[in-house]
N, C-alpha and C positions, 0 to 999 in steps of 0.2 A: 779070495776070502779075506776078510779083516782080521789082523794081525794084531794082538798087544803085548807092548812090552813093557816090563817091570824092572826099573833101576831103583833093588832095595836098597834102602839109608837107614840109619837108627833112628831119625827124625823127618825126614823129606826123604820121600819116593818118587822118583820121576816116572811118569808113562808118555810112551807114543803109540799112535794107529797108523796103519796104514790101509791105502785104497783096498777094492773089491778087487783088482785086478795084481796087486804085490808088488807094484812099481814104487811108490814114493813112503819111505814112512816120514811120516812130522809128528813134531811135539806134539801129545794129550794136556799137559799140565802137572804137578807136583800135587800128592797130597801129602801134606803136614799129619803126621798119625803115629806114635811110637807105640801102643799096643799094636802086637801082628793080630789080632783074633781081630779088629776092628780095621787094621787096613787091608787086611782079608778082605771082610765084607763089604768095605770100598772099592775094591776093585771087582768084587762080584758082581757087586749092583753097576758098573760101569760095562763088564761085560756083558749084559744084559742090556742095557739102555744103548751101545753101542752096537749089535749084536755081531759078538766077537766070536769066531771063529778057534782059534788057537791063542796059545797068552806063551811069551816066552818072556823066562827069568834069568836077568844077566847072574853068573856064576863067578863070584870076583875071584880066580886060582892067583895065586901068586907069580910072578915074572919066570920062575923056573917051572911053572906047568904043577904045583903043588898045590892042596888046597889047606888053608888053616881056617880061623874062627870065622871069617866072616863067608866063605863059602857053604861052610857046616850051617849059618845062618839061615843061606840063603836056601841052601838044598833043605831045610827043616821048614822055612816058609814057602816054600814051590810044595809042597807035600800040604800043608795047610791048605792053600789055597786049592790045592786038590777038590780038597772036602767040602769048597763052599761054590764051585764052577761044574758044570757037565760037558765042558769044553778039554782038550787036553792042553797039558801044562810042561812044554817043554825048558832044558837051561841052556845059556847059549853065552862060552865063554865070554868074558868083557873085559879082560884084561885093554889097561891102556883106555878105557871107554872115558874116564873123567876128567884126565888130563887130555886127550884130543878135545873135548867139551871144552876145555878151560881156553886152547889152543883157538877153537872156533870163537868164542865170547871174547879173547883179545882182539881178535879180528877184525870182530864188530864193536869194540870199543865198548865192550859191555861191561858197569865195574857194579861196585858196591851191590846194594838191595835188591837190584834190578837184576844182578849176575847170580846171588845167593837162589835171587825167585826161580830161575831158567835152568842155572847148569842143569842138575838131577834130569831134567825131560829132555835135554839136547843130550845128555848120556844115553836114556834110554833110544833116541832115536836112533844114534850112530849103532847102540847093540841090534834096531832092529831091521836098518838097514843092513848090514852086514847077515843078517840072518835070511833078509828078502834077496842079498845075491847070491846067498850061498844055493836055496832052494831054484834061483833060475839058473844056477850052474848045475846041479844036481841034477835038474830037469833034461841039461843039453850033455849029461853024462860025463860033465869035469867036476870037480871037485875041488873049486878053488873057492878064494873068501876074499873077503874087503879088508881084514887086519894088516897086511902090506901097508896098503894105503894109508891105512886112520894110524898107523903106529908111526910110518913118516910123516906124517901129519902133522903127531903129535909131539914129537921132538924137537 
């Protein structure tokens, strides 16, 4: 089933899809939107046009597993978008998701307006990767994750 993920920003939000089958996610693109009632319904009308299956919301908790303001954000916008999707909307930790982004975009030599355009959808995709292994671990009855990896990654 096709999978989308939402990496909330105050300004840019990044999305990625991935296949019918759960294997690969890749970057969607970035919408520029700071009203949430209006980046709501940009991402409804994308899951429609995409026809999306499930929508996961990175949940930014803080490096000790706490959550402050911007998680409250995020868990008050996953609720919104609630209301504007018939799909379900689950959260899917991100800690460490924009700095492993940043880590990948040095990699590639990615700097200025070009890096500004991308990070947010290279975040969203490492949260949905990570979410696409957890579920074919899930599946084979372990219950392991890709945050190992994207956190050495990201260092």
């Amino acid at each position: 089933m096709k999978i989308l993920a939402v990496d909330l920003g105050l300004a840019r939000t990044g999305l990625a899809i991935c296949d019918e089958n759960e294997i690969l996610a890749s970057p969607a693109g970035v919408i520029s939107e700071r009203s949430r009632e209006r980046l709501a319904q940009a991402i409804a009308a994308r899951v429609k046009e995409e026809n999306v299956k499930c929508i996961v919301v990175g949940l930014p908790r803080n490096m000790d597993g706490s959550e402050g303001e911007s998680a409250k954000n995020a868990r008050a916008f996953a609720e919104l978008l609630k209301t504007q999707v018939s799909v379900p909307v689950e959260m899917r930790d991100e800690r460490g998701t924009t700095i492993t982004a940043h880590s990948f975009l040095n990699d590639t030599d990615t700097r200025g307006k070009k890096r500004k355009a991308v990070v947010d959808a290279v975040a969203a995709t490492i949260i949905l990767q990570d979410y696409l292994n957890f579920r074919k671990n899930q599946k084979r009855g372990k219950v392991l994750s890709a945050k190992p990896f994207i956190q050495k990654r990201g260092n």
